[in-house]
C-alpha positions as CSV (number, residue, x, y, z in Angstrom):
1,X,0.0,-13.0,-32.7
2,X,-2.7,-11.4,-30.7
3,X,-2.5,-14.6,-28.0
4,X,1.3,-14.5,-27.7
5,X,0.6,-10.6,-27.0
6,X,-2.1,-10.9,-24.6
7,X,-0.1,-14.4,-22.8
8,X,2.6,-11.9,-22.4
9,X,0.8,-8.9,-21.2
10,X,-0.8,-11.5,-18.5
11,X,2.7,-12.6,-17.8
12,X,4.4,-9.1,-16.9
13,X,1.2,-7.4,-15.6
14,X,2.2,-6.2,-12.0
15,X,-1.5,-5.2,-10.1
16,X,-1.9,-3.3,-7.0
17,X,-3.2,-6.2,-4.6
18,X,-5.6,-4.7,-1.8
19,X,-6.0,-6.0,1.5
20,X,-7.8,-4.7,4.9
21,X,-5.0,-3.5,7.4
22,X,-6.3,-2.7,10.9
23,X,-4.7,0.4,12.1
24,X,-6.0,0.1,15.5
25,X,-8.2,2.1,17.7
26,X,-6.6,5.3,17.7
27,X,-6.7,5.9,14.2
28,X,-9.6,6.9,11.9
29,X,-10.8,5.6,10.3
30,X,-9.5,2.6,11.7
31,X,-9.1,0.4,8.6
32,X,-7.7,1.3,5.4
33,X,-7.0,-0.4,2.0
34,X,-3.4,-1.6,1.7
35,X,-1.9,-1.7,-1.3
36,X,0.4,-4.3,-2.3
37,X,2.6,-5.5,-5.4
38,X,2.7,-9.3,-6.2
39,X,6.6,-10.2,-5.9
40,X,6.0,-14.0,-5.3
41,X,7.1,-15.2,-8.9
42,X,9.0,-13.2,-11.7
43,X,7.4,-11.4,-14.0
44,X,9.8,-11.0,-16.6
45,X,11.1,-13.1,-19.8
46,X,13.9,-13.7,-19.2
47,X,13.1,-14.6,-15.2
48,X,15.0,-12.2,-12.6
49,X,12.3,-9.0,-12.6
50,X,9.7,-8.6,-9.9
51,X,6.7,-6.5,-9.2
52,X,8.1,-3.4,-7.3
53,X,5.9,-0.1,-6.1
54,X,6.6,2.8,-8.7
55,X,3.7,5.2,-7.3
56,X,2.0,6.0,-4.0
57,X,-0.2,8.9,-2.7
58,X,0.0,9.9,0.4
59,X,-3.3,9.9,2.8
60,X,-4.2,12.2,5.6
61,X,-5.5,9.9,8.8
62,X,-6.4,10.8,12.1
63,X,-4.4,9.6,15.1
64,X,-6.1,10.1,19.4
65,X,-3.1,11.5,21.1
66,X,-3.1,12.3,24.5
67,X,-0.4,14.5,26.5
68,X,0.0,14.0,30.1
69,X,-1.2,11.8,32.5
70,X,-1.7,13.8,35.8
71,X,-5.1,15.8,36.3
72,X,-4.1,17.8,33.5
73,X,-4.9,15.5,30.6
74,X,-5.4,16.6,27.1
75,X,-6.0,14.5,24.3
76,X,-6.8,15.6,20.4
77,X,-6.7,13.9,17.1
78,X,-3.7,14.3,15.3
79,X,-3.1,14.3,11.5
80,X,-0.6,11.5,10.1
81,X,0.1,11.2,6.8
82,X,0.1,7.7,5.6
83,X,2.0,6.5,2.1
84,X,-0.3,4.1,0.1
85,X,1.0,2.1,-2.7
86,X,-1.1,3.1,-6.1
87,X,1.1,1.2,-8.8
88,X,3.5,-1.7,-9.4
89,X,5.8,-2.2,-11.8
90,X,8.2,-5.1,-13.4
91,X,11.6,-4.1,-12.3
92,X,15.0,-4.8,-10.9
């Protein structure tokens, strides 16, 4: 019984898959980890469910802005606030 449980866990486990994302050079810190959910096969019994996000938390990044072009040139870093996906879930 303990297989069948744990084949079935494994089967309908949705993970938070992390990748690098490049968010260019006027952004710090210029790359963050991405979160992603596996949605490539079903992950329910019977088929038709998929990993969808069900949490994110919001980060805080810096963005180089600059205002006017003339003589009068100002730039500063901005805040942006940036939703990152923190869990997935099996789901319509």
């Amino acid at each position: 019984m303990e297989k069948v449980l744990q084949w079935l866990w494994a089967y309908t486990y949705c993970p938070v898959l992390y990748t690098w994302k490049d968010l260019g050079v006027r952004f710090w810190p210029r790359y963050i980890k991405e979160g992603n959910c596996f949605a490539e096969k079903s992950c329910s019994l019977p088929e038709g469910m998929f990993c969808k996000p069900v949490k994110s938390v919001t980060k805080t990044f810096l963005r180089w802005h600059c205002q006017g072009w003339s003589s009068q040139k100002y730039c500063t870093w901005i805040p942006v606030q940036y939703p990152l996906i923190s869990e997935c879930k099996c789901s319509c």
